[in-house]
N, C-alpha and C positions, 0 to 999 in steps of 0.2 A: 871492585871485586877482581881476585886474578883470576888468568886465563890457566891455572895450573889443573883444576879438575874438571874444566871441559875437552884441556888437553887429553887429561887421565882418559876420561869419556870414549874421545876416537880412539886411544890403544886398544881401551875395551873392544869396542867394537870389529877394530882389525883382528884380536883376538879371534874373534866371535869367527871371522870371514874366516880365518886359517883353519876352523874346526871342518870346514869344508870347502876348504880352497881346493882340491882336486875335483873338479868338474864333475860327477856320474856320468857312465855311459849312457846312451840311451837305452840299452838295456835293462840298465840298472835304474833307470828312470821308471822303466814299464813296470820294474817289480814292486819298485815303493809304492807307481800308484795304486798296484792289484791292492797291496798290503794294505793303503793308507784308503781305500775306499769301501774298506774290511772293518776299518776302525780302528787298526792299529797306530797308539797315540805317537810311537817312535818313527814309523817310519811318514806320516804326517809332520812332526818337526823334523826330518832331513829331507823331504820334498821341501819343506817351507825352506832348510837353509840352501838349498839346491836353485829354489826359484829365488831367493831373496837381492841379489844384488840386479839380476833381468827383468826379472816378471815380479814389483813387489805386492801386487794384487793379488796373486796367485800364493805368492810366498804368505800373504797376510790370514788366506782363507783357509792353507792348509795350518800354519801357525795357531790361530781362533780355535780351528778343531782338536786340536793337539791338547792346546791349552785347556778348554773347557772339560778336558780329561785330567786336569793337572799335570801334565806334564813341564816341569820349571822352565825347561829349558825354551818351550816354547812361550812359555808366559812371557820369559822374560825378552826374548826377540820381539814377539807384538809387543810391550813395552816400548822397546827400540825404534820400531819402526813408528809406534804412533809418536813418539815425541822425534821422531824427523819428519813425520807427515808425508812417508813413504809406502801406498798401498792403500793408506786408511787417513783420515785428516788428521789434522796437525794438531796432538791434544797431551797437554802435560797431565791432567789429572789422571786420563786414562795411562798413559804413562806409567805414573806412579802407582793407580791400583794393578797393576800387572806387575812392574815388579816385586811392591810388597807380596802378591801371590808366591810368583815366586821367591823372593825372602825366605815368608816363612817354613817351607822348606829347607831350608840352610841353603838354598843354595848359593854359593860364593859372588857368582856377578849378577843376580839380582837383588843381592843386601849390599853391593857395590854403589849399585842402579840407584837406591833407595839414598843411601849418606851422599851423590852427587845431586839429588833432588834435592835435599833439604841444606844443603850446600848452594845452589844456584837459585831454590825458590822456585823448583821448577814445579808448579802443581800441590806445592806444599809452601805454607810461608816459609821463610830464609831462616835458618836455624843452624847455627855451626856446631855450637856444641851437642845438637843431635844428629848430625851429620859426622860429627869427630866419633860417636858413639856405635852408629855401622858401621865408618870403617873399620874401628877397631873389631868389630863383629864379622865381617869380609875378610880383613888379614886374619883373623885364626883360623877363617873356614878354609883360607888355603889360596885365596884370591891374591894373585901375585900382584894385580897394578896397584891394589889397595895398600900395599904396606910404602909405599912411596907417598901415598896421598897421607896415611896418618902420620909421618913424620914431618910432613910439610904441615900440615892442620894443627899439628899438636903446636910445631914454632910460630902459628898464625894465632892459637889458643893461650899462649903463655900459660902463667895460673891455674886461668880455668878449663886448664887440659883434664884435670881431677874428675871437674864436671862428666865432662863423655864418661870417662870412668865409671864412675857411678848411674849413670845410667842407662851403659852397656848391662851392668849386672842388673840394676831394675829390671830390664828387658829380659831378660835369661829367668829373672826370678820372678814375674810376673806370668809369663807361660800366653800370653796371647799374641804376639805379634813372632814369636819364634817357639819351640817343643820348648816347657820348662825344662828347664838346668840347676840345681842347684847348686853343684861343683864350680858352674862358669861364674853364677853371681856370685857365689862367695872368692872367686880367681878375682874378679874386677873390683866389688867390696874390697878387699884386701890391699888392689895395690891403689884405689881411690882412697881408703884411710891411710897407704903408708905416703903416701902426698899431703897428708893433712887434711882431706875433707870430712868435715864433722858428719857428714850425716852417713857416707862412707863408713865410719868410725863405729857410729851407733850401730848400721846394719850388721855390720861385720861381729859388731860386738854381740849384736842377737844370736848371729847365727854358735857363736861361739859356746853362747851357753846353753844354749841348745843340743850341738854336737852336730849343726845341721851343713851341707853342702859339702860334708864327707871333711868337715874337720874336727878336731878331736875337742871333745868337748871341759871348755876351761872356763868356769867361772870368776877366778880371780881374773884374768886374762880379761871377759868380757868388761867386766865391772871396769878394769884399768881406762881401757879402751873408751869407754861411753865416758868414765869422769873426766877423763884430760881433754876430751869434746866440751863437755860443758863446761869445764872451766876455761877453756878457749872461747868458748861464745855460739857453740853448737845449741841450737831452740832446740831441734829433737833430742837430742841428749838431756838436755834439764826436763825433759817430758818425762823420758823414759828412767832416769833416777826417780824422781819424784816417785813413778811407778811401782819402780822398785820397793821404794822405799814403803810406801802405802798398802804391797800386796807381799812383800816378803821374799822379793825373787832376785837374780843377782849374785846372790847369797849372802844379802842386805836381811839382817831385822827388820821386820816392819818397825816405823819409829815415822808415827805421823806426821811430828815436828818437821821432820828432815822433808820429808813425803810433802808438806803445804810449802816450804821453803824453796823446795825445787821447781815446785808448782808455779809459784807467786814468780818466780823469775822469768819461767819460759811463757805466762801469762802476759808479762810484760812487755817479753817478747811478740806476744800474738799471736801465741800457741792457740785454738781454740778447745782443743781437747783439755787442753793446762785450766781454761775457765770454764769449762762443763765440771771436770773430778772436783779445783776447787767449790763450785754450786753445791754439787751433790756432797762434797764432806763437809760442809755447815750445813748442809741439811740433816745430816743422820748425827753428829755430833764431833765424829769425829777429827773434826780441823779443833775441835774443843769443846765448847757449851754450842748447843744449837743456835744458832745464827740466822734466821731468816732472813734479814735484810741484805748479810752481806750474800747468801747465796743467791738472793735475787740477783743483784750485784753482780756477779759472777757470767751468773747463766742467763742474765738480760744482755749480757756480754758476747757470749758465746754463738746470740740468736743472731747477732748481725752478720756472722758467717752462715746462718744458716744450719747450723747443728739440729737437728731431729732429738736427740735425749736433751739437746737445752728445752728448745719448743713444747716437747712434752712435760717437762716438770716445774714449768715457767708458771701454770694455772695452778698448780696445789701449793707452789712455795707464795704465789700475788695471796693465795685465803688468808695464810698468816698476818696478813697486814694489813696495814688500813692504807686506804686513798694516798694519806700525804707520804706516810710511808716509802709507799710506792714510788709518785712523784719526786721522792729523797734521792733515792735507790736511780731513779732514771738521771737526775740532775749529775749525778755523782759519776754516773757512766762518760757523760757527755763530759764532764769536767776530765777524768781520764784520758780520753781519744784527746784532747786539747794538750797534755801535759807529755804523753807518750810521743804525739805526731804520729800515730801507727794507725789509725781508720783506714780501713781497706777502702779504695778509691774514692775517698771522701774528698770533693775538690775545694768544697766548703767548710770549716769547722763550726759544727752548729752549738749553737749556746744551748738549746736544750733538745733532747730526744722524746718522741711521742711513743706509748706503745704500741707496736706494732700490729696495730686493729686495720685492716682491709677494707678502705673505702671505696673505692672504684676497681675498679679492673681494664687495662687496655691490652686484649690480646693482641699479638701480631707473629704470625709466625710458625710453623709445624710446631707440637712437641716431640720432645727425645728424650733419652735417658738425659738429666740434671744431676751431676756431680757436686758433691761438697768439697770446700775449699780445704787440703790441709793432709798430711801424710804424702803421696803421690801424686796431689791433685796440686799443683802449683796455680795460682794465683792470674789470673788475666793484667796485661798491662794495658792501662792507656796512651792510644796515637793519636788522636786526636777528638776532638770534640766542640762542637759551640757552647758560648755561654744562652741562656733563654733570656728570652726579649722582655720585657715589661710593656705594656701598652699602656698608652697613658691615661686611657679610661678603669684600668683596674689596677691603680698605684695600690700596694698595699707593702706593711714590711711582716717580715716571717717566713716559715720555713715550709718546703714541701720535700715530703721523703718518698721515693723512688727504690719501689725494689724490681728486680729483671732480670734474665738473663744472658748472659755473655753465650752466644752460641760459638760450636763448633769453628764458624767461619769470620769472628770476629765482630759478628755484627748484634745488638740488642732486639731485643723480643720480648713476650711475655710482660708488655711493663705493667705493673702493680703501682695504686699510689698508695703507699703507707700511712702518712698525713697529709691530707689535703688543706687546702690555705684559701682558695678558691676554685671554683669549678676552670675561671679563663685562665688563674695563675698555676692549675693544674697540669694542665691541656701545653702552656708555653713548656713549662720541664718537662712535658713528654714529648715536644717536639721536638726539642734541643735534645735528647737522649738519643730519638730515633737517629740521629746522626752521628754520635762517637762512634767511634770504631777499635776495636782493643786486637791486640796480639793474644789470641786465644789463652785459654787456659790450656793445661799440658797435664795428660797423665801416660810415668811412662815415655812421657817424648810425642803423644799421638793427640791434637786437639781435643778438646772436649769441652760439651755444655756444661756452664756454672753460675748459680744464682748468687748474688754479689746486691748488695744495699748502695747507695748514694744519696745525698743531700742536696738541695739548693737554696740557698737564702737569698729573699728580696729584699730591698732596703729601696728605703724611699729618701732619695738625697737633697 
């Protein structure tokens, strides 16, 4: 890693010093602390910058006080000082939640604070292209060391400098981690599609036809925009045709044809939304004649992300069918994920898939809000993990399916066994689970819980 944005870091800081590099008199000392024992949160953070390079204990407690008034400025100092471990112990996470306080505020060197976090991995896992994504959020607010760092980050980013791009604007257009904006995401949409990012492409194109983020509203214009994504190879573009096409918007016909067409590709893709709409239109008719088996098909599909309207329409479309049916319908899934290569962290490809009936349960772990995989909610990776053992008193061959989820911090929870094989060859795949560790899922740019399925198959050699 270079030394370029910790350098960035101490200009910060000397910055910081300069805001009160003229000493106070001690008169002036006496008034701030009448003021600052008054409660007032400003002059609390210039006692804190006044004591902060002498006394940082002193500086830390009028800072705290400042802070817990929201005042940015101090937020973002106790930030500083906890990640120097100056006045208060030496602590990145605390770090980090202080400057994000400050962040969201706008303010310029604590959304600075925040992209050299997720830059160095400080209290936040190492993420560049979310770190490329404050800067660029820091240099508009006006943050002078910041526009040094995202020309340096963008030639470290190549390519996927687009990425930050797009989701800077996420951030602006999401409204929690900063005041929505919709002006700013469709500024970053805009120039994230004119880089070529499809999914850039697609938002930009929404907002278009809409007329939203204060641009003038152009439907030919959208519609350009999303096709030339999906015929580039953008998955949410062939969602949002499909959509189009299905619902009549765009200033597309509805024209089913086009609408299952567009579906079936970005299904292919791994879209799960693409295989819940196609479930649901074999099931009303409209992919054609009513189709029960393929909407099983679909929306048996869909469940392995976890989708809530798969889940739910998974029991009235199984009535339609018989056992083997069913059984057809599940082989045929499983034969897909084989032919695709696209199972979501599936490290085994299994020859066949169980319905997902809940035999056991192994809590472990708080719960929180569980995110569904897909729109904003980007996908967990796996760093590593074991494979499970076999003991040679319970040789057996077959499959155990493992659903769980991926928390906040990387690590597994929750594990559910889906198909059980045996009680002991149960028990090994949730040992071996309890140990992977994944690069969280991301919505937004900001971790988050998400429940995710996997496989293990034994084999007796």
């Amino acid at each position: 890693m270079s030394n370029v944005l910790s350098r960035i870091l101490c200009v910060l800081l000397l910055a910081l010093a300069a805001f009160s590099q003229s000493a106070p008199s001690p008169s002036k000392i006496a008034q701030l602390k009448q003021k600052a024992q008054a409660g007032d949160a400003q002059a609390q953070t210039e006692l804190g910058l006044a004591y902060r390079d002498k006394n940082p204990d002193a500086a830390a407690e009028w800072f705290r006080k400042a802070a817990d008034q929201g005042n940015p400025v101090a937020q973002n100092s106790l930030g500083v000082l906890y990640h120097d471990g100056r006045g208060v112990p030496k602590d990145f996470e605390q770090a980090f939640s202080w400057y994000r306080k400050a962040a969201a505020q706008k303010y310029g060197a604590g959304m600075f604070n925040v992209a050299i976090s997720y830059y160095n991995g400080e209290g936040v896992p190492e993420e560049m292209v979310t770190a490329y994504a404050w800067m660029l959020l820091a240099d508009e607010a006006g943050e002078k060391e910041a526009h040094d760092a995202v020309e340096r980050t963008a030639q470290e980013l190549g390519n996927r400098a687009n990425e930050g791009e797009l989701l800077a604007g996420q951030i602006l257009d999401a409204g929690k981690e900063l005041p929505r904006d919709e002006a700013g995401a469709a500024k970053w949409y805009r120039v994230a599609a004119d880089g070529g990012n499809g999914e850039a492409q697609v938002r930009y194109g929404l907002m278009l036809a809409d007329g939203r983020g204060g641009t003038t509203k152009d439907l030919d214009k959208a519609a350009q925009l999303i096709e030339r994504a999906a015929e580039r190879g953008s998955v949410p573009a062939m969602f949002s045709l499909g959509y189009a096409y299905q619902k009549g918007t765009l200033g597309r016909p509805v024209n089913y044809g086009d609408a299952v067409s567009w579906y079936q590709k970005a299904a292919a893709a791994g879209h799960p939304g693409a295989m819940v709409n196609l479930g649901l239109m074999n099931t009303d008719g409209t992919a054609g004649t009513i189709n029960y088996e393929k909407a099983y098909f679909w929306l048996y599909m869909a469940n392995a992300f976890n989708i809530p309207q798969a889940q739910s329409s998974l029991p009235m479309v199984a009535s339609h069918l018989s056992d083997k049916q069913i059984k057809t319908a599940q082989e045929s899934v499983a034969a897909w994920w084989q032919k695709n290569g696209r199972a979501l962290l599936v490290r085994h490809r299994p020859n066949e898939v169980a319905a997902p009936e809940l035999v056991q349960k192994d809590k472990i772990g708080a719960s929180d809000q569980v995110d569904s995989i897909g729109g904003e909610v980007h996908a967990p990776r796996l760093l590593s993990g074991p494979e499970p053992k076999m003991d040679p008193a319970h040789r057996a061959s077959g499959m155990v399916i493992l659903r769980f989820v991926v928390g906040a911090d990387g690590r597994t929870r929750d594990i559910e066994v889906v198909k059980s094989l045996s009680k002991e060859l149960d028990q090994e795949a949730i040992a071996a689970l309890k140990q992977w560790t994944f690069s969280p899922a991301t919505k937004n740019g900001e971790p988050v819980a998400v429940k995710v399925t996997t496989e293990f198959n034994f084999e007796v050699r």
